[in-house]
N, CA, C and O atoms as CSV, one atom per row, in Angstrom:
chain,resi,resn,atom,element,x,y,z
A,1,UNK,N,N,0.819,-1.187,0.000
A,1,UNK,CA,C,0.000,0.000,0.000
A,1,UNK,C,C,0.863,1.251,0.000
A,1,UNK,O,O,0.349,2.251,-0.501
A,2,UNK,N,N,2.144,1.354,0.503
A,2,UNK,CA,C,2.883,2.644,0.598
A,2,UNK,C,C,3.485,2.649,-0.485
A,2,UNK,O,O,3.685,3.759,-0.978
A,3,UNK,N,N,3.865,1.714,-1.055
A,3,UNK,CA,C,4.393,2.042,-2.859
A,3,UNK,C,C,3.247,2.091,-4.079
A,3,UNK,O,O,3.495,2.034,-5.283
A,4,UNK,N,N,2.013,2.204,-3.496
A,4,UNK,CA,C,1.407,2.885,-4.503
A,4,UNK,C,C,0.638,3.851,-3.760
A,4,UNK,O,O,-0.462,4.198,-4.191
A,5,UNK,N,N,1.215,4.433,-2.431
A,5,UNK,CA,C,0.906,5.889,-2.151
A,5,UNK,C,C,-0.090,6.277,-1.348
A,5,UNK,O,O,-0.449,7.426,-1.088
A,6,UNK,N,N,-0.774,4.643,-0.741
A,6,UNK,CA,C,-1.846,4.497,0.094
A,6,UNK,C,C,-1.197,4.449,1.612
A,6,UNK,O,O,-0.116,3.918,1.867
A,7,UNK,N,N,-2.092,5.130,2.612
A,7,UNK,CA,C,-1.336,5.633,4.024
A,7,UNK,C,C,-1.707,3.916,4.128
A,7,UNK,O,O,-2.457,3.282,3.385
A,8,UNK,N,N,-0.945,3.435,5.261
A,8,UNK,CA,C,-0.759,2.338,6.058
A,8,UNK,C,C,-1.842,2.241,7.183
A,8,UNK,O,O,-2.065,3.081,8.055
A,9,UNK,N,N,-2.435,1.108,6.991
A,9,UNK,CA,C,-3.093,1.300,8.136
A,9,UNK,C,C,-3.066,0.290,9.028
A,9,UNK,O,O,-2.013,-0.305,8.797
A,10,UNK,N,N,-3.840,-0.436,10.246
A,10,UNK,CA,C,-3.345,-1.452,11.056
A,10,UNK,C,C,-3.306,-3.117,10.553
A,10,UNK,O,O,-2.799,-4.162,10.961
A,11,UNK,N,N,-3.937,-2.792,9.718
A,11,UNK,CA,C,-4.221,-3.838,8.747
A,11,UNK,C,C,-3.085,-4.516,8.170
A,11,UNK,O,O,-2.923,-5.733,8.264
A,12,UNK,N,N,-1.984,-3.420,7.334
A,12,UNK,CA,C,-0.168,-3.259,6.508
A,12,UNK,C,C,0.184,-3.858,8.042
A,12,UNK,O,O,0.990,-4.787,8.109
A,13,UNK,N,N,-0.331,-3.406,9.092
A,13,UNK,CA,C,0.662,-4.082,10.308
A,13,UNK,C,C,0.390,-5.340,10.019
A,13,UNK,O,O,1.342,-6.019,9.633
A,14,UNK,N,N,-0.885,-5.951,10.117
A,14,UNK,CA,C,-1.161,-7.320,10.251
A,14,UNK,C,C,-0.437,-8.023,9.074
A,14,UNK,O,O,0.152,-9.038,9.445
A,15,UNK,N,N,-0.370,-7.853,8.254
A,15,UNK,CA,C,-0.287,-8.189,6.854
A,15,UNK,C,C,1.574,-8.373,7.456
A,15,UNK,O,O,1.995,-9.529,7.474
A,16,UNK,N,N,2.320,-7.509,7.797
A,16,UNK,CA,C,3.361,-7.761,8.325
A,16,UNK,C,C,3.958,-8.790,9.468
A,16,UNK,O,O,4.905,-9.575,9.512
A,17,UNK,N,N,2.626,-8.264,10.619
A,17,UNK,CA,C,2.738,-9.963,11.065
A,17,UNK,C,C,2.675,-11.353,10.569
A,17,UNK,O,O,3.275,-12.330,11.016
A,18,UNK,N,N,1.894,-11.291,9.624
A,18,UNK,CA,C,1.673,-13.022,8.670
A,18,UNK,C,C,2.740,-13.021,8.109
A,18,UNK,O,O,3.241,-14.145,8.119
A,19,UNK,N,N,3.630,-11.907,7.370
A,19,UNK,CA,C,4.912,-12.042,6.789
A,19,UNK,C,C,5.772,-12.031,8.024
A,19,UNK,O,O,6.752,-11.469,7.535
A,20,UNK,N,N,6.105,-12.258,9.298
A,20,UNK,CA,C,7.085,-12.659,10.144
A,20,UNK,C,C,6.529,-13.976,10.574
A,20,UNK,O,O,7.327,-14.897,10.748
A,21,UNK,N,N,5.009,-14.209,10.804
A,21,UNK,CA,C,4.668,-15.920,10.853
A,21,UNK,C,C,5.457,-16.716,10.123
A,21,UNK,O,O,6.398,-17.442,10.446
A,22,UNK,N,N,4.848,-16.437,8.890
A,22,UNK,CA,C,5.434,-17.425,7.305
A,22,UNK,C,C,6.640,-17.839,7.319
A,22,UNK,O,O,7.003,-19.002,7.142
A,23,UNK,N,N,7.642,-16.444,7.636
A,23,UNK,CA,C,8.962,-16.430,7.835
A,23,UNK,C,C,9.241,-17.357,8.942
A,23,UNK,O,O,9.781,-18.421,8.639
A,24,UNK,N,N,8.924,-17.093,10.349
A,24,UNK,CA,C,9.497,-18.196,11.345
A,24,UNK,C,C,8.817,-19.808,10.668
A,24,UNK,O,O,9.444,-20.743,10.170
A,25,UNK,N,N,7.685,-19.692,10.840
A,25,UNK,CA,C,7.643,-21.325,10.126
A,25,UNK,C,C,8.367,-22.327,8.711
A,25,UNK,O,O,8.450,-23.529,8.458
A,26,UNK,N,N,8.843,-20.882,7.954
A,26,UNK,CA,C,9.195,-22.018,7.015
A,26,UNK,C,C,10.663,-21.303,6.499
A,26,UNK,O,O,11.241,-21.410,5.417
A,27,UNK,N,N,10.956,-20.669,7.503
A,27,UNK,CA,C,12.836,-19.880,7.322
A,27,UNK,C,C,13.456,-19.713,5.861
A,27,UNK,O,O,14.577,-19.941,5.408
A,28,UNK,N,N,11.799,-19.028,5.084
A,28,UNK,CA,C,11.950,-18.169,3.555
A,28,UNK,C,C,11.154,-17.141,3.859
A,28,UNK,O,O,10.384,-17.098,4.819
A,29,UNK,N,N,11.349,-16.215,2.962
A,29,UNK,CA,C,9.717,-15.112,2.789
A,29,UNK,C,C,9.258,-15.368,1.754
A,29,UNK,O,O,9.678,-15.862,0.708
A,30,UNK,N,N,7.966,-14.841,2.256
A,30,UNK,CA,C,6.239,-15.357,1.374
A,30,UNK,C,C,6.624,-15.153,-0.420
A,30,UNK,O,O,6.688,-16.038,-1.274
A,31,UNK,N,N,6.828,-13.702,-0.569
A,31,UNK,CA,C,6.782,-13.123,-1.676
A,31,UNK,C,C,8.742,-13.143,-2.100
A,31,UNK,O,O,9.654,-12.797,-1.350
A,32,UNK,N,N,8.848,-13.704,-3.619
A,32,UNK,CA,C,10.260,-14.110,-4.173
A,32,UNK,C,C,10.366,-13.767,-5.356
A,32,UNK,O,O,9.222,-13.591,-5.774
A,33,UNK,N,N,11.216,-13.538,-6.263
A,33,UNK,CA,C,11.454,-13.305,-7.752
A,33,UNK,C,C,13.241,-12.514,-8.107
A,33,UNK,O,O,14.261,-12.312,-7.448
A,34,UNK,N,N,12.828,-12.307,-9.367
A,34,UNK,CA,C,14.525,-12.154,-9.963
A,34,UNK,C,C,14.812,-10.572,-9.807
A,34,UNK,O,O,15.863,-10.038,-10.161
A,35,UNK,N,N,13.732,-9.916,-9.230
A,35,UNK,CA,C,13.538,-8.500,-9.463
A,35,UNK,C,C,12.717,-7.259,-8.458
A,35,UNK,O,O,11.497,-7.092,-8.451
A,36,UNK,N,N,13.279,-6.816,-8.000
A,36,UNK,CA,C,12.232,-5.608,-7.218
A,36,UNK,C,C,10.720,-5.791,-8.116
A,36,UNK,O,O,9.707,-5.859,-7.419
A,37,UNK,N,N,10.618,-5.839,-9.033
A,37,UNK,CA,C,9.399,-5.644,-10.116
A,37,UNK,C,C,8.676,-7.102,-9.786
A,37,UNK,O,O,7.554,-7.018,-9.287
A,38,UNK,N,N,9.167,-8.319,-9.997
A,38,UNK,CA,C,8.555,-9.085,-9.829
A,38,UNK,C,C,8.596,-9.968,-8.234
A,38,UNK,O,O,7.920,-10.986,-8.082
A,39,UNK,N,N,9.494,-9.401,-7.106
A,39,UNK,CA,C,8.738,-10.137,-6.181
A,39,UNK,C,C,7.382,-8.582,-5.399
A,39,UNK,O,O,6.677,-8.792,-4.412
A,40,UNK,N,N,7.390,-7.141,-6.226
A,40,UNK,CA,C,6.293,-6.433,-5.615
A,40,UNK,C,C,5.184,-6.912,-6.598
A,40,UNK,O,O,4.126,-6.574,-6.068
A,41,UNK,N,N,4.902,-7.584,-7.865
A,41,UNK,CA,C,3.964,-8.148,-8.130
A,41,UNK,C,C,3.857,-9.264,-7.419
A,41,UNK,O,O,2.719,-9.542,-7.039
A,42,UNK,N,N,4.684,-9.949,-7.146
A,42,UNK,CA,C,4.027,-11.166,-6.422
A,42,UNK,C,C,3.446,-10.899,-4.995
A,42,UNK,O,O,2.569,-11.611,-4.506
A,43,UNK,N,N,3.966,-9.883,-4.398
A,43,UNK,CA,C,3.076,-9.256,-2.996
A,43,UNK,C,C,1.886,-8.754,-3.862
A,43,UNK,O,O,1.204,-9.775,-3.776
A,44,UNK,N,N,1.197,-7.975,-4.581
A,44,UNK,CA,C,0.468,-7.100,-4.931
A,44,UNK,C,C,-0.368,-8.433,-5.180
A,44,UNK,O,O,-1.353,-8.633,-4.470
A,45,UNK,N,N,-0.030,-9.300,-6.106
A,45,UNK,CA,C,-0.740,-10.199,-6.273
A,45,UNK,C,C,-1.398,-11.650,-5.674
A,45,UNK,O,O,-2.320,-12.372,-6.053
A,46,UNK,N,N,-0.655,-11.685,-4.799
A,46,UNK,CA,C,-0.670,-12.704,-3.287
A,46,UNK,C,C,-0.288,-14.107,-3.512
A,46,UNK,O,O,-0.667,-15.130,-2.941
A,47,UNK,N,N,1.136,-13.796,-5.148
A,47,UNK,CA,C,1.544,-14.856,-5.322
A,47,UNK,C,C,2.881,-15.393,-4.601
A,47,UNK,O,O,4.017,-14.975,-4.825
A,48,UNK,N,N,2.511,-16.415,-3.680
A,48,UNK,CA,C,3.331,-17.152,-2.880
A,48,UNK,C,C,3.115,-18.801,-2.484
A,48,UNK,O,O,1.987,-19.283,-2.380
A,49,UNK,N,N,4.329,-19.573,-2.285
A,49,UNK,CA,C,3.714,-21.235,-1.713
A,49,UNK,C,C,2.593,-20.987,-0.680
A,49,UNK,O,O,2.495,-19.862,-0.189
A,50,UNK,N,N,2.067,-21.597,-0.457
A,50,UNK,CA,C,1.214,-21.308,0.841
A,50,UNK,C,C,1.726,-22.513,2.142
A,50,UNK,O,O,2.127,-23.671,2.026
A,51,UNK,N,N,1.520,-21.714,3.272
A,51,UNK,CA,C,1.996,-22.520,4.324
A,51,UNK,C,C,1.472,-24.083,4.117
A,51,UNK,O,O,2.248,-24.995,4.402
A,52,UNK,N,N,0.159,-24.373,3.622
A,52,UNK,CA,C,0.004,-25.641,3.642
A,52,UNK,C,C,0.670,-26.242,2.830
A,52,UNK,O,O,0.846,-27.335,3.368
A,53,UNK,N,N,1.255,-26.257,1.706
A,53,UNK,CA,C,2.256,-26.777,1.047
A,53,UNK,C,C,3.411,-26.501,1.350
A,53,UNK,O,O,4.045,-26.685,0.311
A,54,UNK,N,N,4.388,-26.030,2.459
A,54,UNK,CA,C,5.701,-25.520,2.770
A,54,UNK,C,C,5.765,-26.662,4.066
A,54,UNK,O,O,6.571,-27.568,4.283
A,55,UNK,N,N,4.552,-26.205,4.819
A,55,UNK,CA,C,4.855,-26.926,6.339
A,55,UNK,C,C,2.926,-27.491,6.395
A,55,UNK,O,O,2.067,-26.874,7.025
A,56,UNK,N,N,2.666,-28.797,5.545
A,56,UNK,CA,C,1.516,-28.798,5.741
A,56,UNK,C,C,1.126,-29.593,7.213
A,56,UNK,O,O,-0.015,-30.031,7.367
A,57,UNK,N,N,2.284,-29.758,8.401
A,57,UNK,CA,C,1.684,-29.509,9.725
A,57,UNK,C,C,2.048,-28.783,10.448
A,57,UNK,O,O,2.772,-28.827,11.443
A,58,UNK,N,N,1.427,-27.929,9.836
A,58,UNK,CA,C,1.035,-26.462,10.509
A,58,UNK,C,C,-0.333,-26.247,10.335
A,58,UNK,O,O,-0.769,-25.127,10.603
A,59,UNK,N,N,-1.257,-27.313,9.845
A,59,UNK,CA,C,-2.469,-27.353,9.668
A,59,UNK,C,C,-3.236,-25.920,9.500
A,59,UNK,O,O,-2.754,-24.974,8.878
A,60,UNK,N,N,-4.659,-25.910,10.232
A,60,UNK,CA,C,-5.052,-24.678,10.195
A,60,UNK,C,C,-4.644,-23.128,10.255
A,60,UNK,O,O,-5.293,-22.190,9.792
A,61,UNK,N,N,-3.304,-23.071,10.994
A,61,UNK,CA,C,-2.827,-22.113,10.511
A,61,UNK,C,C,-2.272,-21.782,9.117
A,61,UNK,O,O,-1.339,-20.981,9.065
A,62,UNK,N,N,-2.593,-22.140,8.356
A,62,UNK,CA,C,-1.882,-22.420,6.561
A,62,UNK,C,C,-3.156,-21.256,6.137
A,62,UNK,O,O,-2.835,-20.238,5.523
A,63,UNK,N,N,-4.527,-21.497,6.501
A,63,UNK,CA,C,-5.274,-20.355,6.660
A,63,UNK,C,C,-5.902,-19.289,7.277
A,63,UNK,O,O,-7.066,-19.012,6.989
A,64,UNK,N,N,-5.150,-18.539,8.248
A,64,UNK,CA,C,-4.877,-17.888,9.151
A,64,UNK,C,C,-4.003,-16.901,8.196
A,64,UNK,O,O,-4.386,-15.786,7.842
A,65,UNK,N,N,-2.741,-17.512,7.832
A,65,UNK,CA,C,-1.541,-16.860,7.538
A,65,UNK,C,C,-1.531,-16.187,6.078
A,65,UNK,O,O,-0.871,-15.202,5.748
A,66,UNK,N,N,-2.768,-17.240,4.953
A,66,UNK,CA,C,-3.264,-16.896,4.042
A,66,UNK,C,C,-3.952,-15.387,4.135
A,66,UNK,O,O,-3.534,-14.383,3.558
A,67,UNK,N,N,-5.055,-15.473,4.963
A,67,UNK,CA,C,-5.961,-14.284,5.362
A,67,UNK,C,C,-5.015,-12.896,5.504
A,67,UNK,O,O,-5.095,-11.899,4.787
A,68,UNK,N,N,-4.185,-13.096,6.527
A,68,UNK,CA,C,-3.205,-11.885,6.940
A,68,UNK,C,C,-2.411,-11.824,5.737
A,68,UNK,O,O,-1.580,-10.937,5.931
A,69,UNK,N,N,-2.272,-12.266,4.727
A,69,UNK,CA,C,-1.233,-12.135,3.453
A,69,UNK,C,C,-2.147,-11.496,2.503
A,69,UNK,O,O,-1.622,-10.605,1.836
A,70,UNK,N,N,-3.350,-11.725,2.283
A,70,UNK,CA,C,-4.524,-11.382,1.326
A,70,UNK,C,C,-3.626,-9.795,0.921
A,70,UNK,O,O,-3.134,-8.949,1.668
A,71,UNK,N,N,-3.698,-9.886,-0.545
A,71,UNK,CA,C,-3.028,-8.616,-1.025
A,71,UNK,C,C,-3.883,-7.208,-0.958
A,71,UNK,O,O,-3.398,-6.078,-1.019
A,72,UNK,N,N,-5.553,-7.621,-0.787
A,72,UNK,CA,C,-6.502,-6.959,-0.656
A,72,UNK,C,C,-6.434,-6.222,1.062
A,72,UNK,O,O,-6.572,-6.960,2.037
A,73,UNK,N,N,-6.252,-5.009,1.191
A,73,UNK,CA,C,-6.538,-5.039,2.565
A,73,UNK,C,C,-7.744,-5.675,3.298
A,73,UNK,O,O,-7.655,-6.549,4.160
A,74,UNK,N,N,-8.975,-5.070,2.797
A,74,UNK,CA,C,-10.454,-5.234,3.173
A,74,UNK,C,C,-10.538,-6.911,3.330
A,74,UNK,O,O,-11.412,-7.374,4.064
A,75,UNK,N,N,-9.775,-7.649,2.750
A,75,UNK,CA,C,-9.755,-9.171,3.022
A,75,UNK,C,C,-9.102,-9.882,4.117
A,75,UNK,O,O,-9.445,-11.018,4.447
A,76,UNK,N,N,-7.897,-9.042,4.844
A,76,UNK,CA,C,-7.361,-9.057,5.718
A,76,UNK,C,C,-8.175,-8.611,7.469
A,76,UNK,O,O,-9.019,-7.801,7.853
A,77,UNK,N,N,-7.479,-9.481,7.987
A,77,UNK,CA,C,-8.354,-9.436,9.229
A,77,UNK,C,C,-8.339,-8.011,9.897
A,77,UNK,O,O,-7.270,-7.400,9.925
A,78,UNK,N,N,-9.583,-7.402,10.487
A,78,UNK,CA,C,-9.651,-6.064,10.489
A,78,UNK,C,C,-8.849,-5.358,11.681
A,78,UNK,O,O,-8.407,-4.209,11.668
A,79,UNK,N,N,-8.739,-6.467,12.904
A,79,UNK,CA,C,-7.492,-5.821,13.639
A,79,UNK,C,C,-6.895,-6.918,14.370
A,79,UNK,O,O,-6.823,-8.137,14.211
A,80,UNK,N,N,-6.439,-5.971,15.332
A,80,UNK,CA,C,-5.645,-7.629,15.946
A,80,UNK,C,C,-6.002,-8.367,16.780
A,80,UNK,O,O,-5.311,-9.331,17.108
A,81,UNK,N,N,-7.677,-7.981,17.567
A,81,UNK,CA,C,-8.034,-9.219,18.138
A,81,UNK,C,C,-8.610,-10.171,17.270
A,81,UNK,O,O,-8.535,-11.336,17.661
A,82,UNK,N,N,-9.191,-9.954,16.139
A,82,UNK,CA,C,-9.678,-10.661,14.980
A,82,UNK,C,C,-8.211,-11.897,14.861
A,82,UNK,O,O,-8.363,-13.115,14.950
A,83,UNK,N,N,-7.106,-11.325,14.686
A,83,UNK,CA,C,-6.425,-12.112,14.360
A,83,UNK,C,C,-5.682,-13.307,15.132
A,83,UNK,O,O,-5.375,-14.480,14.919
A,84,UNK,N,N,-5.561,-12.296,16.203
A,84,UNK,CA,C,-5.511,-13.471,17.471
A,84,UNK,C,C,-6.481,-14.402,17.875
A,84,UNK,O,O,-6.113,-15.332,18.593
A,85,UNK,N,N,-7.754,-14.304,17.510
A,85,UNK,CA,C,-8.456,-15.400,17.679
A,85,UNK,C,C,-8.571,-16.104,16.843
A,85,UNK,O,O,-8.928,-17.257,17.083
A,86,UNK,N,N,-8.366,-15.767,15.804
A,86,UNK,CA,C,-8.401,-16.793,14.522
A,86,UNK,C,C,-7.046,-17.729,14.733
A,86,UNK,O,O,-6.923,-18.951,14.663
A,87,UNK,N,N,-6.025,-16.630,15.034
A,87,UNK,CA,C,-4.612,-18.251,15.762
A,87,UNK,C,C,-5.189,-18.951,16.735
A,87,UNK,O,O,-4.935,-20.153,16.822
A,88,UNK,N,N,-5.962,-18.403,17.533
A,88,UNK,CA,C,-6.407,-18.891,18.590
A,88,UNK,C,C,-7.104,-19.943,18.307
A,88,UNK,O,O,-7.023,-20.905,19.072
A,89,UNK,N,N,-7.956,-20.008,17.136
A,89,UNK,CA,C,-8.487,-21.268,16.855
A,89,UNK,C,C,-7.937,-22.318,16.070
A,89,UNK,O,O,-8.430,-23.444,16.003
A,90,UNK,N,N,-6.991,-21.971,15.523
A,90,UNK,CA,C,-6.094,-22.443,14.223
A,90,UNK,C,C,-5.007,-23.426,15.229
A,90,UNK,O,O,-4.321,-24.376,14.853
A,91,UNK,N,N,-5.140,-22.729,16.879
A,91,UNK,CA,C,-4.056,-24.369,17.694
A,91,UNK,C,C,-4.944,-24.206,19.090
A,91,UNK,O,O,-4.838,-23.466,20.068
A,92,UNK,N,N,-6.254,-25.696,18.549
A,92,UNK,CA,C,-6.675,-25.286,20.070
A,92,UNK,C,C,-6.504,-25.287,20.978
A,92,UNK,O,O,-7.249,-24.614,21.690
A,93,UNK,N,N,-5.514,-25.965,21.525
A,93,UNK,CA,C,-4.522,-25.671,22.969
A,93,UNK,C,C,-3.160,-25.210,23.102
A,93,UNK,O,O,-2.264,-25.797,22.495
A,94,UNK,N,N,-2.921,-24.222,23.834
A,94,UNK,CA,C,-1.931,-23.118,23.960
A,94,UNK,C,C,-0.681,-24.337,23.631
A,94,UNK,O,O,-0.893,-25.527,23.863
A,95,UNK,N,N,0.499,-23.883,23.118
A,95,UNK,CA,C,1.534,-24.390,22.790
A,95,UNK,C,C,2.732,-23.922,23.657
A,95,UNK,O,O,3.071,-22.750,23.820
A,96,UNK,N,N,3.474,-25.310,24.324
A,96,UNK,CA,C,4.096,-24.968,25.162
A,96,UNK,C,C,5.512,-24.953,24.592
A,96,UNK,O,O,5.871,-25.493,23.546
A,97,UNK,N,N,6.235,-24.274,25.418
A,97,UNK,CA,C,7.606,-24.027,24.742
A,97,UNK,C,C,8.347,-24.762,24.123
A,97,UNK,O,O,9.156,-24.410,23.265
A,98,UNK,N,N,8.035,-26.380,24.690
A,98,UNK,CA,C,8.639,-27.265,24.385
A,98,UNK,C,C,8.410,-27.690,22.073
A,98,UNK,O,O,9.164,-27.882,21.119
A,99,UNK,N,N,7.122,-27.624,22.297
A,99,UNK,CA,C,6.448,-27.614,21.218
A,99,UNK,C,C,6.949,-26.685,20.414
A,99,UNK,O,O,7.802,-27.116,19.638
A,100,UNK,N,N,6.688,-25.471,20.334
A,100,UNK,CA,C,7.757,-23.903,19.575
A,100,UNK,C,C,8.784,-24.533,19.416
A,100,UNK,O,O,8.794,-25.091,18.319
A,101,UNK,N,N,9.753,-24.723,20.072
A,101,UNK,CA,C,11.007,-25.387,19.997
A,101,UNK,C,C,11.356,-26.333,19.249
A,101,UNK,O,O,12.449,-26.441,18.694
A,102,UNK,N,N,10.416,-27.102,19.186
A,102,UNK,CA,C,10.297,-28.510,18.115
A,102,UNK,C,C,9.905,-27.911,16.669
A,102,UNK,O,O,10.284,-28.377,15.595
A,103,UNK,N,N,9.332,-27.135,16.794
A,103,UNK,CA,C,8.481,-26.488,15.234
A,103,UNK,C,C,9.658,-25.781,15.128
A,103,UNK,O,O,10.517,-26.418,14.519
A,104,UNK,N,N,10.062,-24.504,15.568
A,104,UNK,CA,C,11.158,-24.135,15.042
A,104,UNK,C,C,12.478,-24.398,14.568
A,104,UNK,O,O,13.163,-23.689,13.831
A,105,UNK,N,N,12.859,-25.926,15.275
A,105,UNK,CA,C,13.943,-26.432,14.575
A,105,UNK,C,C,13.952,-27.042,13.812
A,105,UNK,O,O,14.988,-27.307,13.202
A,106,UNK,N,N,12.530,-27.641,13.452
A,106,UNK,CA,C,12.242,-28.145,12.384
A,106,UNK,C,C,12.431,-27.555,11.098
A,106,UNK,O,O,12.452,-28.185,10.040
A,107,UNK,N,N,12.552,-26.481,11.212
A,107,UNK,CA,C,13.044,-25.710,9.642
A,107,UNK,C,C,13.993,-26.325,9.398
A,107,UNK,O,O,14.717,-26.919,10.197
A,108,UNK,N,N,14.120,-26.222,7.910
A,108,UNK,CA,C,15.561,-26.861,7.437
A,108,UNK,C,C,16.334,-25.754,7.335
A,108,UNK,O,O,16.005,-24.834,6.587
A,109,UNK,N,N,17.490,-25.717,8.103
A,109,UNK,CA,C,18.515,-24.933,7.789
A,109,UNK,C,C,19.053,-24.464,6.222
A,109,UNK,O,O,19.598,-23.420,5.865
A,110,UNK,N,N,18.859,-25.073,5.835
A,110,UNK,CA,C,19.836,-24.894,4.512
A,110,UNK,C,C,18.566,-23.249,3.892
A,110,UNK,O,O,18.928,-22.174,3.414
A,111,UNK,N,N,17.018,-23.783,4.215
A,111,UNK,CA,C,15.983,-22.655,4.169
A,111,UNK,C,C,16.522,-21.204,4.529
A,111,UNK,O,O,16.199,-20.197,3.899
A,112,UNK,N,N,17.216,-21.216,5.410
A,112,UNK,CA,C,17.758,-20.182,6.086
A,112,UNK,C,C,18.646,-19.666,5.173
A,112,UNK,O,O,19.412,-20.623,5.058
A,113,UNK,N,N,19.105,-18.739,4.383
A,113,UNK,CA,C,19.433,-18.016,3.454
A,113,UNK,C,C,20.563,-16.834,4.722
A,113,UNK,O,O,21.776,-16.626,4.714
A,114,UNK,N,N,19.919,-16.528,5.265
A,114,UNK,CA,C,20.882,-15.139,6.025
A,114,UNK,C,C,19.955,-14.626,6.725
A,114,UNK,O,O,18.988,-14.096,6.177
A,115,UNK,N,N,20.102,-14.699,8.261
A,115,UNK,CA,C,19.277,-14.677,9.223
A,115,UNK,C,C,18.873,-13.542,9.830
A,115,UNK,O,O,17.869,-13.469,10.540
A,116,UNK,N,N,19.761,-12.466,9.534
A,116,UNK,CA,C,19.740,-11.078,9.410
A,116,UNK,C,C,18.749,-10.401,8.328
A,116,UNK,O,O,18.293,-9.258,8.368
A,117,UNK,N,N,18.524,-11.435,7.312
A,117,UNK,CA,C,17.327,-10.763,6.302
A,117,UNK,C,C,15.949,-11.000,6.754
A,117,UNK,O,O,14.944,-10.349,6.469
A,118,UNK,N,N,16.070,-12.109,7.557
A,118,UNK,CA,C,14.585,-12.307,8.365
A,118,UNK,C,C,14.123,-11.569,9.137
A,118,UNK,O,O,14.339,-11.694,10.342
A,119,UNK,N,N,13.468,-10.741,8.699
A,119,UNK,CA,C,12.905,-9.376,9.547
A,119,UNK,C,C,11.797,-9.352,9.925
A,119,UNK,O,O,11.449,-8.843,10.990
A,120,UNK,N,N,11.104,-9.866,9.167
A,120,UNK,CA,C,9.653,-9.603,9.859
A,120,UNK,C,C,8.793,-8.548,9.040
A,120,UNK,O,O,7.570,-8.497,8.910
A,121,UNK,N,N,9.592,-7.878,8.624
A,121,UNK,CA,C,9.107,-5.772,7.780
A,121,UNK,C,C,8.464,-6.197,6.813
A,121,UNK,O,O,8.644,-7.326,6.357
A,122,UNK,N,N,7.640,-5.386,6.362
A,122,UNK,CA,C,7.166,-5.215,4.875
A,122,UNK,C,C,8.247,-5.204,4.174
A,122,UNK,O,O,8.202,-6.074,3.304
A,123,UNK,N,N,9.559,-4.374,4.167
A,123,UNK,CA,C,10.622,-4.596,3.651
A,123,UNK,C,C,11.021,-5.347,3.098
A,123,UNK,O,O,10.894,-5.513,1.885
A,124,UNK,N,N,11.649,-6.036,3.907
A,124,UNK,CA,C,12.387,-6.971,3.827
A,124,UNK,C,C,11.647,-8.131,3.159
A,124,UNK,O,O,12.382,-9.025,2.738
A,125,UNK,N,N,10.196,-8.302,2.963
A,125,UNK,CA,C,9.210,-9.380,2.512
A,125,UNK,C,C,9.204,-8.864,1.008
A,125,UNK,O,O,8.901,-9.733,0.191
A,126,UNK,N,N,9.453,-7.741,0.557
A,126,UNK,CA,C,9.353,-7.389,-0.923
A,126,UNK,C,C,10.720,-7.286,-1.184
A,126,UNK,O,O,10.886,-6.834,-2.317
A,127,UNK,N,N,11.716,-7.506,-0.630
A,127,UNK,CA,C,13.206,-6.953,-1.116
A,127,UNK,C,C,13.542,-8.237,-2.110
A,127,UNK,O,O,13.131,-9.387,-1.949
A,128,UNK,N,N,14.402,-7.746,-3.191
A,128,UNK,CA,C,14.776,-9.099,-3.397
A,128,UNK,C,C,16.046,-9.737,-3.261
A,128,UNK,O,O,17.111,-9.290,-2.837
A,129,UNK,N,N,15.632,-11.255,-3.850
A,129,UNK,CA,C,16.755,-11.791,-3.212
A,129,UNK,C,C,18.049,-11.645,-3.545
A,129,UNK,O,O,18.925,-12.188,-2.871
C-alpha cells in the first residue's frame, strides 16, 4: 500500500505480522522473484507457496496466515483481536515451549538463506533476493 501511495493502516501491520509468521515457520519469505518488479507483483498479487504446502503440519494455521497475506486489505483481518483469535483457533490448545522449539527447529537450515534478512518488515518481505 505505501508504494502505490496508500497511508498504512493497522491492517499493513497485520499483513506484516503473517509475513514474520510465514517467515518463522518455514525460514523463507512469502513473496520471491529475480527482481524488485517481480517479487512487488508477487506481494500485490498474493503470489506465494502457501503454508500448507511448505509446512503442511502447521495445519489450520496455513489459513490464518493466508488471510493476513490477502493482497486486498479489506480481506485481511480487520485488527488484531480478529487475528488473534483466529490463531487462537487455528491451535486449540496453547503451545508450550517445548512444542515452539520442536516447530522451530524443524526448519531446514539450509531454508535459512541469512538470518539477518529475516525481519519480519514489509521490507524486507518485498526486497529481493
Amino acid at each position: 500500500e505505501q508504494l502505490r501511495g496508500e497511508p498504512p493502516d493497522r491492517r499493513f501491520d497485520l499483513w506484516a505480522l503473517g509475513v514474520t509468521l510465514y517467515e518463522a515457520l518455514t525460514g523463507a519469505r512469502p513473496f520471491s522473484g529475480t527482481s524488485l518488479d517481480a517479487v512487488l507483483s508477487a506481494s500485490e498479487n498474493g503470489h506465494y507457496r502457501k503454508l500448507a504446502e511448505v509446512r503442511p503440519e502447521a495445519g489450520a494455521l496455513g489459513a490464518v496466515i493466508d488471510r493476513a497475506l490477502d493482497p486486498k486489505p479489506e480481506k485481511r483481518f480487520a485488527n488484531a483481536e480478529a487475528f488473534l483469535a483466529a490463531l487462537t483457533n487455528a491451535v486449540p490448545s496453547p503451545a508450550s515451549a517445548t512444542d515452539l522449539a520442536e516447530l522451530a527447529r524443524s526448519v531446514p537450515s539450509e531454508a535459512v538463506k541469512d538470518l539477518a534478512e529475516i525481519t519480519g518488515t514489509g521490507v524486507a518481505a518485498i526486497a529481493p533476493e
